[in-house]
Backbone of each chain as nested JSON, in Angstrom:
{
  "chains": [
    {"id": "A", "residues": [
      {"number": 1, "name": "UNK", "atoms": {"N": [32.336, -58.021, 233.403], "CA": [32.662, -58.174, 234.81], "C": [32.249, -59.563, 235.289]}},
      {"number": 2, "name": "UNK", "atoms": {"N": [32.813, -60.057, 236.344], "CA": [32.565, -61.5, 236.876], "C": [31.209, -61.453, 237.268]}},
      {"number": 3, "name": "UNK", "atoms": {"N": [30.787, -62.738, 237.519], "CA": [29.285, -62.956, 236.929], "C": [28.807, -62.834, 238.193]}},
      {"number": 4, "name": "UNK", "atoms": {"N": [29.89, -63.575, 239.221], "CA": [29.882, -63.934, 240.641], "C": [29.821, -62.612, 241.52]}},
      {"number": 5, "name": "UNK", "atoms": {"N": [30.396, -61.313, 240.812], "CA": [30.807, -60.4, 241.358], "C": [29.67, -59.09, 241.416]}},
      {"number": 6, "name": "UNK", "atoms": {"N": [29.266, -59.281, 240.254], "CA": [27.723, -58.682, 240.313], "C": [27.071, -58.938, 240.428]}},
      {"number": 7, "name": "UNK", "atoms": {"N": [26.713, -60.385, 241.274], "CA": [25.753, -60.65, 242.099], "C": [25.894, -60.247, 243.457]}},
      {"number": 8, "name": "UNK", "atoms": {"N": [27.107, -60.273, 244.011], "CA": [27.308, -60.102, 245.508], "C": [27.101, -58.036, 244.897]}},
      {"number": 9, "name": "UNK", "atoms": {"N": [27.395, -57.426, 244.129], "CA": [26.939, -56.259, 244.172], "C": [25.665, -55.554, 244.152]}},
      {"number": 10, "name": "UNK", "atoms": {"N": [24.684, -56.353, 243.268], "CA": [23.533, -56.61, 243.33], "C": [23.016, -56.512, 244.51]}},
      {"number": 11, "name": "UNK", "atoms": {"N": [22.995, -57.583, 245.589], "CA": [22.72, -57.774, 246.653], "C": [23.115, -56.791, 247.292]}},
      {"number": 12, "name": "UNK", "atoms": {"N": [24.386, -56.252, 247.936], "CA": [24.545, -55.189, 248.934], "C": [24.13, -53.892, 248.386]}},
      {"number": 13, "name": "UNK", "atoms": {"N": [23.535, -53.888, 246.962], "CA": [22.711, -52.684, 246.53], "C": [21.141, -52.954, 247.417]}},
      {"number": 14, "name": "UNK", "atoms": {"N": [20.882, -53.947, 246.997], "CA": [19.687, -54.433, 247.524], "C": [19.234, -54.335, 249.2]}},
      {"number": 15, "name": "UNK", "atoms": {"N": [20.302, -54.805, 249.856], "CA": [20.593, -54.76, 251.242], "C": [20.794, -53.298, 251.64]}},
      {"number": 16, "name": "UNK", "atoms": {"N": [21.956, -52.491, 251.597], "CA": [22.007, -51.349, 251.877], "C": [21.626, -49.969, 251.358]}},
      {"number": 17, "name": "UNK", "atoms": {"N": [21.044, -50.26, 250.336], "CA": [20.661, -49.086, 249.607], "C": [21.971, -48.23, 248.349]}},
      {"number": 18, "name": "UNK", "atoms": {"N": [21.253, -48.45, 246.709], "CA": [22.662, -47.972, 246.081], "C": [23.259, -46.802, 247.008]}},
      {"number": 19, "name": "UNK", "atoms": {"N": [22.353, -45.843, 247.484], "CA": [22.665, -44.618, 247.4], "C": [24.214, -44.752, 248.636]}},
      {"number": 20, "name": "UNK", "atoms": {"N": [23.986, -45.429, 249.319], "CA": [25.561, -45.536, 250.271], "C": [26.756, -45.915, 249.313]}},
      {"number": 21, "name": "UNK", "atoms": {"N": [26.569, -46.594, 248.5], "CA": [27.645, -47.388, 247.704], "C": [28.659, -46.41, 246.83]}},
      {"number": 22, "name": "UNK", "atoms": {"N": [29.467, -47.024, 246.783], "CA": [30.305, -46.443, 245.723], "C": [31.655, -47.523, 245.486]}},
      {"number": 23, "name": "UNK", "atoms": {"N": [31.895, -47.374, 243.809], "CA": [32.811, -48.814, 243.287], "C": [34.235, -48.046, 243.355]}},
      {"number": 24, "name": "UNK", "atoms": {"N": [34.654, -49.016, 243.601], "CA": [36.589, -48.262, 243.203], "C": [36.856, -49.311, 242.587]}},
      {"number": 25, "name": "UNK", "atoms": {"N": [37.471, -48.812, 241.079], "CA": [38.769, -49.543, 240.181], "C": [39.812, -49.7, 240.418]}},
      {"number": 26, "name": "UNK", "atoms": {"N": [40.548, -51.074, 240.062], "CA": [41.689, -50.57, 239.879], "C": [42.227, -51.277, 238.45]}},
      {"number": 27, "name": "UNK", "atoms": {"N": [41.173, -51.23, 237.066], "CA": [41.452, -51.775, 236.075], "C": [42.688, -51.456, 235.526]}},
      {"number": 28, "name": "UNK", "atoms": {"N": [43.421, -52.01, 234.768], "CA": [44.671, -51.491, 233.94], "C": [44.211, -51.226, 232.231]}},
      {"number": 29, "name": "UNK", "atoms": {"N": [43.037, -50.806, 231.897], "CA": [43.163, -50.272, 230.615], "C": [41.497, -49.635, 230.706]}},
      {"number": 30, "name": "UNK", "atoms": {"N": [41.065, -48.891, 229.745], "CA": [40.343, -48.429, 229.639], "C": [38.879, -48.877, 229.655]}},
      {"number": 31, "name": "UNK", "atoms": {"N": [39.244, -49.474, 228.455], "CA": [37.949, -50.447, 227.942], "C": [36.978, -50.812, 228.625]}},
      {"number": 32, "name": "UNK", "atoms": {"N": [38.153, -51.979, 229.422], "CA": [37.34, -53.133, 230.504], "C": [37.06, -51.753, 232.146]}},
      {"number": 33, "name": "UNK", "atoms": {"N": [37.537, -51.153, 232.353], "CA": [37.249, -49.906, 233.337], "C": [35.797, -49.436, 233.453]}},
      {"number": 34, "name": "UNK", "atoms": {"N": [35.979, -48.729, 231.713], "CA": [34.612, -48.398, 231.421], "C": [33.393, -49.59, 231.504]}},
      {"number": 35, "name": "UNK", "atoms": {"N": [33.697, -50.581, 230.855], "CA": [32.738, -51.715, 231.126], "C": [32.306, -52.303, 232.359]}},
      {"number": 36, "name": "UNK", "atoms": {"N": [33.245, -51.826, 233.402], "CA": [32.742, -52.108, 234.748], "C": [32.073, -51.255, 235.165]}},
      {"number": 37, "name": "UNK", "atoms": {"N": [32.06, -49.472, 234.701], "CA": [31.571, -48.422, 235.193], "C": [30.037, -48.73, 235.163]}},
      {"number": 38, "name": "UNK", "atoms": {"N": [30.06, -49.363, 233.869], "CA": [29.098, -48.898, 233.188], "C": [28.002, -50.124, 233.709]}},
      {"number": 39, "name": "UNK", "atoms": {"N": [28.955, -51.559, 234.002], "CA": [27.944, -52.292, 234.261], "C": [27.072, -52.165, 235.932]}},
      {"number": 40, "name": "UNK", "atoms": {"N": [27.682, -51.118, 236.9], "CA": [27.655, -51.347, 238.606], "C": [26.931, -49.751, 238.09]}},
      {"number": 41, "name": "UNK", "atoms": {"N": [26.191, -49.446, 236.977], "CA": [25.647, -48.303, 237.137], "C": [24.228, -48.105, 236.047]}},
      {"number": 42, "name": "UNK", "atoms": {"N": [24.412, -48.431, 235.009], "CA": [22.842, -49.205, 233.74], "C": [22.817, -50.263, 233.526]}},
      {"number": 43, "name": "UNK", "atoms": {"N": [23.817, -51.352, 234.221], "CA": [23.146, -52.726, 233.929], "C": [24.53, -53.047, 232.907]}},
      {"number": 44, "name": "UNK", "atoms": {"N": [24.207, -54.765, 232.718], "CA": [25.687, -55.482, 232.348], "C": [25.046, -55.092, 230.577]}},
      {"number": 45, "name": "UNK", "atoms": {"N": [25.999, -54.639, 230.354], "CA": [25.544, -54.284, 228.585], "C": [25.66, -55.859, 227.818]}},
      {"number": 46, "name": "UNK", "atoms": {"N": [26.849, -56.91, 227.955], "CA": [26.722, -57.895, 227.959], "C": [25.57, -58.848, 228.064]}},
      {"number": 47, "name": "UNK", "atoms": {"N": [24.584, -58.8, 228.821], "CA": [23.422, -59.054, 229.33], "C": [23.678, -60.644, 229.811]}},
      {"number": 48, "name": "UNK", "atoms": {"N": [24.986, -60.754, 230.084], "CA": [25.597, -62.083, 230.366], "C": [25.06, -62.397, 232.09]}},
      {"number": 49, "name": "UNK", "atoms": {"N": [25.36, -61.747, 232.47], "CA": [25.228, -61.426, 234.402], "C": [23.93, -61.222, 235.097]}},
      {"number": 50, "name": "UNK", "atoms": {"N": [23.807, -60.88, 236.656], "CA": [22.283, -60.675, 237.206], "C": [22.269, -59.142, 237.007]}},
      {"number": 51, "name": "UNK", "atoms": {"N": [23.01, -58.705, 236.645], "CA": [23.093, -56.729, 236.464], "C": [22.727, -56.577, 235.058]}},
      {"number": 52, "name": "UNK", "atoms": {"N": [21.952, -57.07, 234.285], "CA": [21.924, -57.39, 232.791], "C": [20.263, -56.586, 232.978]}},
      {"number": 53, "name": "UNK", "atoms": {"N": [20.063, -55.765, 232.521], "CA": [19.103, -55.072, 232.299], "C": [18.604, -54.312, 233.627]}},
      {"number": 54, "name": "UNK", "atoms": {"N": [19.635, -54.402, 234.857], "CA": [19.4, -53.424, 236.365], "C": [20.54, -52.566, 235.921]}},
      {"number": 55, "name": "UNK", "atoms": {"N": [19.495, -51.71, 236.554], "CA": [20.509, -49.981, 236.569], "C": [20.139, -49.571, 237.658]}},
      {"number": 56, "name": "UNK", "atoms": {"N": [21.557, -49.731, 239.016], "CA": [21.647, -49.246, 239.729], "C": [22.117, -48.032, 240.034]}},
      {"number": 57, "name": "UNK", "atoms": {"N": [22.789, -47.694, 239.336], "CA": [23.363, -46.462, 239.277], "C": [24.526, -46.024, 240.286]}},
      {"number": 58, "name": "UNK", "atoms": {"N": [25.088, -46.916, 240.13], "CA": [26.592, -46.621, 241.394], "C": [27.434, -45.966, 240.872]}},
      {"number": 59, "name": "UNK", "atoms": {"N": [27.641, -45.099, 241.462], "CA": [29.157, -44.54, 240.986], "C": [30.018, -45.084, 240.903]}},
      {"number": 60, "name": "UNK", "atoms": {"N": [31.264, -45.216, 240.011], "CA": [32.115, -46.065, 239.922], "C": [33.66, -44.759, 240.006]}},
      {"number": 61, "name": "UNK", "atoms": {"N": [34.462, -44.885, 240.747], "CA": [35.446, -43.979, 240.338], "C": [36.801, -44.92, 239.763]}},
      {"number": 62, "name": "UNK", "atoms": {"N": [37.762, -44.906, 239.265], "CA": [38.881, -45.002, 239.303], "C": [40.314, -44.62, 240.365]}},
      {"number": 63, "name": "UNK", "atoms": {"N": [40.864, -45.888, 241.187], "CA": [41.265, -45.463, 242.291], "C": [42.601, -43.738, 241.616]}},
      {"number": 64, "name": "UNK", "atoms": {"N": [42.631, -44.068, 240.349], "CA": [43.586, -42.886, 239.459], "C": [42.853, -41.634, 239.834]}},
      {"number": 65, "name": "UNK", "atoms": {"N": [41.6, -41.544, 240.167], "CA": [40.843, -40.109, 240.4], "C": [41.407, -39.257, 241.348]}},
      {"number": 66, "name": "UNK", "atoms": {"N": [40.994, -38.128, 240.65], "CA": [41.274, -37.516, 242.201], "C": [40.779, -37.016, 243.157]}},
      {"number": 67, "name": "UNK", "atoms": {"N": [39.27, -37.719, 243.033], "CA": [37.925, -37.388, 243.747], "C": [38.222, -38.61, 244.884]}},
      {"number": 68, "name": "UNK", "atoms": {"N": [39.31, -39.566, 244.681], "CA": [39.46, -40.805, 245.503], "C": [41.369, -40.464, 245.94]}},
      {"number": 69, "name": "UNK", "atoms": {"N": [41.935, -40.438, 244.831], "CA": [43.585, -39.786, 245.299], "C": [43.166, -39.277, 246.082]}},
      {"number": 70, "name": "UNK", "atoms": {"N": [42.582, -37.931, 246.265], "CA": [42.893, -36.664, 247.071], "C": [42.753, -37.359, 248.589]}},
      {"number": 71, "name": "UNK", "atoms": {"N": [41.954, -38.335, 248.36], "CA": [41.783, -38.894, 250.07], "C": [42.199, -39.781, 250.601]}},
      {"number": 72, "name": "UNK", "atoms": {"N": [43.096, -40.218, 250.067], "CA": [43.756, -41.402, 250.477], "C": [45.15, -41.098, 251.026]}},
      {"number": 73, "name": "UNK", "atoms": {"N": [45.587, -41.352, 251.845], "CA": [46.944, -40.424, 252.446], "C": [48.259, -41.001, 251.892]}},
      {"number": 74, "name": "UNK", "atoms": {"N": [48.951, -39.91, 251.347], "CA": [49.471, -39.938, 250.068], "C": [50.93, -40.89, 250.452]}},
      {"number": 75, "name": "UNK", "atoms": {"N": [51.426, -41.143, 251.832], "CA": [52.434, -42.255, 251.899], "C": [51.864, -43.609, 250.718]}},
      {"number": 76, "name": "UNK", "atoms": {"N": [50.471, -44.173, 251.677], "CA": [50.126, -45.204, 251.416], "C": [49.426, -45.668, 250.124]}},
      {"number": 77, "name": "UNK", "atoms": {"N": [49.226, -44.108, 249.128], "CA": [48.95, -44.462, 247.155], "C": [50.748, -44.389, 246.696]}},
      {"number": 78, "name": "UNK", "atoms": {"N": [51.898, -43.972, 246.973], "CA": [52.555, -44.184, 246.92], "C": [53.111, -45.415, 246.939]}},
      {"number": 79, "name": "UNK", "atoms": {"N": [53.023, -45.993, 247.983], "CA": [53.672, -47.289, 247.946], "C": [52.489, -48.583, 247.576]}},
      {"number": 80, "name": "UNK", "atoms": {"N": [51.22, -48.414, 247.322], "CA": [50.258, -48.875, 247.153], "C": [49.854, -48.729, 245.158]}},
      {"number": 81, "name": "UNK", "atoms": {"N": [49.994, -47.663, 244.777], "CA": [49.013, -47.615, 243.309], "C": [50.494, -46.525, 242.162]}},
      {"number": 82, "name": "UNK", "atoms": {"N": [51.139, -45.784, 242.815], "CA": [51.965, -44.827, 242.779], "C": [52.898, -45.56, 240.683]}},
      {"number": 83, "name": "UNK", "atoms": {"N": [53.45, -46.906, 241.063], "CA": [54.254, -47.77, 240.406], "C": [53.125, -48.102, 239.247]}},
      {"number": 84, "name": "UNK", "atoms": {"N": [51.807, -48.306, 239.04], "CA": [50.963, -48.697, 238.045], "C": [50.647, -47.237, 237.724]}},
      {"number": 85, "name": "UNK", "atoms": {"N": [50.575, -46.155, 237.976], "CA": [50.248, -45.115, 237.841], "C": [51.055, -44.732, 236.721]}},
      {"number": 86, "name": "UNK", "atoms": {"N": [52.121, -44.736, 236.73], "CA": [53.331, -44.643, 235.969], "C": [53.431, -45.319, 235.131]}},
      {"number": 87, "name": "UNK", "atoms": {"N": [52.96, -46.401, 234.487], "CA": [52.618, -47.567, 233.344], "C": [51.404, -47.607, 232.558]}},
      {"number": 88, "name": "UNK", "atoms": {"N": [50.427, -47.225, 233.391], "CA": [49.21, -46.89, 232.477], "C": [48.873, -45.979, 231.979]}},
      {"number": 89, "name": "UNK", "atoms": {"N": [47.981, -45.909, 230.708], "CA": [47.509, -44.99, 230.115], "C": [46.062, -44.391, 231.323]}},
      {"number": 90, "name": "UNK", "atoms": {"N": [46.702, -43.37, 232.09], "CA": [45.481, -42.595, 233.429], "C": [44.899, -41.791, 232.506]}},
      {"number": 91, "name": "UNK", "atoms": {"N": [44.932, -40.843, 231.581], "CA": [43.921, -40.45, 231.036], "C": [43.309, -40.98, 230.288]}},
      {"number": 92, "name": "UNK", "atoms": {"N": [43.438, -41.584, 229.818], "CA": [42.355, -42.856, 228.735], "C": [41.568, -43.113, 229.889]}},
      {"number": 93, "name": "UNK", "atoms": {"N": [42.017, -43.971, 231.071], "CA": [40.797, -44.808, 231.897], "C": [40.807, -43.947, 232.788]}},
      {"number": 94, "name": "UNK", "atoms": {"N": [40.652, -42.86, 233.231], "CA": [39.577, -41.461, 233.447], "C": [38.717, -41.004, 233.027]}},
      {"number": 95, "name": "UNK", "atoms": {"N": [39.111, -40.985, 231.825], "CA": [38.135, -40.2, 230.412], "C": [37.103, -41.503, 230.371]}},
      {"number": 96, "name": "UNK", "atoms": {"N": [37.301, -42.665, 230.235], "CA": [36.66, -43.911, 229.905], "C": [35.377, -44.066, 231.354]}},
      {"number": 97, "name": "UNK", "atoms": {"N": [36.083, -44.424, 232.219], "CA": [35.167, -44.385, 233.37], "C": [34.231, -43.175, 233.943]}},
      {"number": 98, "name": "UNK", "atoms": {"N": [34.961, -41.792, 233.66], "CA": [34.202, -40.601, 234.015], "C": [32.502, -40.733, 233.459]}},
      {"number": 99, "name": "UNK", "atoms": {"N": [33.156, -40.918, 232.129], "CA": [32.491, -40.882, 231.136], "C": [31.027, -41.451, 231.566]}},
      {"number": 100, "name": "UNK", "atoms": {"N": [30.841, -42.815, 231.803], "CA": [30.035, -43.71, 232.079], "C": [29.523, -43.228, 233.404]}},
      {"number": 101, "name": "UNK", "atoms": {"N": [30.161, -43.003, 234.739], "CA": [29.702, -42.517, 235.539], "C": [28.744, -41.286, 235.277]}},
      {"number": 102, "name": "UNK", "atoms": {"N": [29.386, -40.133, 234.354], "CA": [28.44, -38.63, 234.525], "C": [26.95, -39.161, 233.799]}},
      {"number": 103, "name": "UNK", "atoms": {"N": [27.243, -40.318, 232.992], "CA": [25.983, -40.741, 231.788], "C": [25.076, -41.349, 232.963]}},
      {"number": 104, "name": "UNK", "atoms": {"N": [25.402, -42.536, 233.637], "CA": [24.538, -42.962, 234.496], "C": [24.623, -43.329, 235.846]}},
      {"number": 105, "name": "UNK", "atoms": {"N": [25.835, -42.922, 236.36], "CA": [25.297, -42.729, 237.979], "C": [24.105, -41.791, 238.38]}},
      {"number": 106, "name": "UNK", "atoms": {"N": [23.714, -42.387, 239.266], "CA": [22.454, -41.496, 240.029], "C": [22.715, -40.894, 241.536]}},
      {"number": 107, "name": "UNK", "atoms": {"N": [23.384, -41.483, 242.171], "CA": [24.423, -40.7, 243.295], "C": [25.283, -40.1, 243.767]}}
    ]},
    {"id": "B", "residues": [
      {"number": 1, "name": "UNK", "atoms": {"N": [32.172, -38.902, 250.703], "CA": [32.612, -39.475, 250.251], "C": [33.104, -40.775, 251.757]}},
      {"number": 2, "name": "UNK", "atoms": {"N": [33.341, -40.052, 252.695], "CA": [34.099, -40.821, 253.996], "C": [32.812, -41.889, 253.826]}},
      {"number": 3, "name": "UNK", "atoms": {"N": [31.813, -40.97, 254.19], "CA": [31.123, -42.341, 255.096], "C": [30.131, -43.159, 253.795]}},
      {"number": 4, "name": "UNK", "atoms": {"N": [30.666, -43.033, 252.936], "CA": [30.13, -44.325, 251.72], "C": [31.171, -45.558, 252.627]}},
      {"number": 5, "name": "UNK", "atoms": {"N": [30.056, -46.598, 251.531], "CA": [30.555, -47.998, 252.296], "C": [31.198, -48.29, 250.275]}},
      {"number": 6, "name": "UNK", "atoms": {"N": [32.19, -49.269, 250.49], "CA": [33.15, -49.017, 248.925], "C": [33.376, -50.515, 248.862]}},
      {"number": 7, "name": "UNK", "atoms": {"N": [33.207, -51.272, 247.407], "CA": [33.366, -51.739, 246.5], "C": [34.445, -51.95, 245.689]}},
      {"number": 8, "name": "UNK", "atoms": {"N": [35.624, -52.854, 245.731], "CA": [36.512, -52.311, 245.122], "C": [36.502, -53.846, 244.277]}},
      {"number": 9, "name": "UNK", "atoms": {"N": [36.865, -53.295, 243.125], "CA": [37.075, -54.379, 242.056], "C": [38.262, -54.053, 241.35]}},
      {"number": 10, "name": "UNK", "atoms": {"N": [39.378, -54.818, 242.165], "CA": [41.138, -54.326, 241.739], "C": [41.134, -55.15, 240.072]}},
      {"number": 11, "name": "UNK", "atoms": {"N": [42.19, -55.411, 239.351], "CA": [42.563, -56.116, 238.528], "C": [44.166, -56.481, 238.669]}},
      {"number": 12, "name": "UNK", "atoms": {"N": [44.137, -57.851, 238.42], "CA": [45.893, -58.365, 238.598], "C": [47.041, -57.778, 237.686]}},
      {"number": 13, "name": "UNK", "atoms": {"N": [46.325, -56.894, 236.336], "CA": [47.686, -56.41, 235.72], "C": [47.38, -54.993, 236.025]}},
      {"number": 14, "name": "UNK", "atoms": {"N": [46.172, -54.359, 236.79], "CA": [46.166, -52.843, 237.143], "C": [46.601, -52.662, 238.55]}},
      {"number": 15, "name": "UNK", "atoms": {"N": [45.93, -52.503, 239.006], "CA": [45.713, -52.179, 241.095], "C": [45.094, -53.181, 241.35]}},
      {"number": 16, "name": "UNK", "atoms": {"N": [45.663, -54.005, 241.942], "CA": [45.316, -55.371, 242.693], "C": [44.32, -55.123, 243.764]}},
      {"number": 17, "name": "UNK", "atoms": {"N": [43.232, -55.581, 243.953], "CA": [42.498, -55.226, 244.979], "C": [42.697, -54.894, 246.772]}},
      {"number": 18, "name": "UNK", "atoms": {"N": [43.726, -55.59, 247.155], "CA": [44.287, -55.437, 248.405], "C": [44.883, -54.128, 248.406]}},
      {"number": 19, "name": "UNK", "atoms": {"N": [45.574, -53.373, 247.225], "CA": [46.236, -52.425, 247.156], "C": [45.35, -51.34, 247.486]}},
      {"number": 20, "name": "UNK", "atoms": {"N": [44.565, -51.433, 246.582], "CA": [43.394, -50.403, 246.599], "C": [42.561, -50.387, 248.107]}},
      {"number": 21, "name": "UNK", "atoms": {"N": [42.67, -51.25, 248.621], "CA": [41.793, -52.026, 249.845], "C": [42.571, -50.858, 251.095]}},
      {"number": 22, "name": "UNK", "atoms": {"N": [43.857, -51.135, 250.776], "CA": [44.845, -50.053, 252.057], "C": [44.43, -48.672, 251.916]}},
      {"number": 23, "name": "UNK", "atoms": {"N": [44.281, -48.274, 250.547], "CA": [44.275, -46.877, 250.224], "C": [42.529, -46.581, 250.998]}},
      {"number": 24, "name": "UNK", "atoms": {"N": [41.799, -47.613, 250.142], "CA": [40.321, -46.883, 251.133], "C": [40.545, -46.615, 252.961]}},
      {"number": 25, "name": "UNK", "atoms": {"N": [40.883, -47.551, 253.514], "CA": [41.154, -47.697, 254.621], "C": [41.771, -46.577, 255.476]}},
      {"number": 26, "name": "UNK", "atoms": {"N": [43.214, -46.106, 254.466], "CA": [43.826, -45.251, 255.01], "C": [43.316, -43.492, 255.465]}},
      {"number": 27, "name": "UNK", "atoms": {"N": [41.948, -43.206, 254.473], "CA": [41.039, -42.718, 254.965], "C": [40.001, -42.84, 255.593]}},
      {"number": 28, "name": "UNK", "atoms": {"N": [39.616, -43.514, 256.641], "CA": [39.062, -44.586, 257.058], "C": [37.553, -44.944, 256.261]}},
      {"number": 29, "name": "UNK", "atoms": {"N": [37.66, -44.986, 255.198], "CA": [36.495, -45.7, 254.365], "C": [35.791, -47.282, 254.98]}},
      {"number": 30, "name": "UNK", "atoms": {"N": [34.989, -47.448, 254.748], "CA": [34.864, -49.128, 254.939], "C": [34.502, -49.899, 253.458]}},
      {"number": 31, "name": "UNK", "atoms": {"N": [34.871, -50.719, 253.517], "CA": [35.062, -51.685, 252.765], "C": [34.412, -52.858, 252.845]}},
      {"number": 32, "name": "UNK", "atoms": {"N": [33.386, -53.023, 251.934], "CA": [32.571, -54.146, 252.073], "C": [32.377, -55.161, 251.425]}},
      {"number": 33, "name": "UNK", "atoms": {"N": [33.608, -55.268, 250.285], "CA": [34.178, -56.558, 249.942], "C": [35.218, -55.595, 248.396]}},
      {"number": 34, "name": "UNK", "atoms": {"N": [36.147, -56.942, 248.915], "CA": [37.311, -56.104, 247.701], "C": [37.358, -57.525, 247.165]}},
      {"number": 35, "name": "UNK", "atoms": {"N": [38.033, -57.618, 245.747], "CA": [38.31, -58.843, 244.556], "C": [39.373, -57.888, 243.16]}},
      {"number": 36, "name": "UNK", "atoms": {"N": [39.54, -59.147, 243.369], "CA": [40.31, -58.719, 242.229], "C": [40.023, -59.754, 240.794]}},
      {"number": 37, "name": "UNK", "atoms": {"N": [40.085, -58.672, 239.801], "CA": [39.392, -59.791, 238.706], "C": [40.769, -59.957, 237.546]}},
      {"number": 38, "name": "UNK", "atoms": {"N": [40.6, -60.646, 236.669], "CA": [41.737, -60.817, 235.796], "C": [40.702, -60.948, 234.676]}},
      {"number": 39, "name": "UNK", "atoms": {"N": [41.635, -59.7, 233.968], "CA": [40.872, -59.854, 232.261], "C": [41.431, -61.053, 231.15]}},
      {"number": 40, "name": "UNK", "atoms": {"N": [42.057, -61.49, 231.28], "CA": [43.03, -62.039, 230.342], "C": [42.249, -63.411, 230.028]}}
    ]}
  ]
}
């Protein structure tokens, strides 16, 4: 994940408390999904970044969920996420991100 | 889930962050910084 990007996450962990937070994806493959899950929740596995050995423990969902679908009013994932939905592999980067979330979110 | 404050980290060949940005919104989520990253 950008280096720049988990610092400004860092911080509004820091500032507001993880426990308000929560990440939304909108990666196009699995892999890198999971690697974001995983880094905005035990730390940058990379150990490249300022999240490199912090485990905040954010939840990370995938905007593909349907813990996040279900609430989003369904005109505007339609004309918004509806078209990539249809191109990507959604159960791979479900399974990928869930994954990382149930292991180490804490909220 | 409403009253979390949200994080969105779109990608340019997945869900672009603005995209994702409408969808939080449209439930009135807040949004406290959206980006979009490129893997490539």
């Amino acid at each position: 994940m950008d280096l720049e990007n988990q610092a400004r996450i860092k911080e509004l962990a820091e500032k507001l408390g993880p426990e308000n937070l929560v990440v939304i994806l909108g990666g196009a493959e699995a892999e890198a999904s999971g690697l974001a899950a995983e880094t905005v929740s035990n730390g940058d596995p990379t150990f490249a970044g300022p999240l490199a050995g912090v485990s905040l423990g954010l939840p990370a969902y995938h905007i593909f969920e349907d813990a996040i679908k279900n609430l989003v009013d369904p005109q505007v994932y339609d004309d918004q996420v509806s078209m990539m939905e249809m191109v990507l592999d959604v159960d791979e980067i479900i399974k990928e991100v869930s994954t990382y979330r149930e292991q180490y979110a804490k909220f | 889930m409403q009253d979390k404050k949200f994080i969105i980290l779109g990608d340019r060949d997945g869900v672009p962050g603005p995209a994702i940005e409408e969808c939080i919104k449209s439930f009135g989520g807040e949004v406290l910084f959206s980006t979009t990253e490129c893997f490539v």
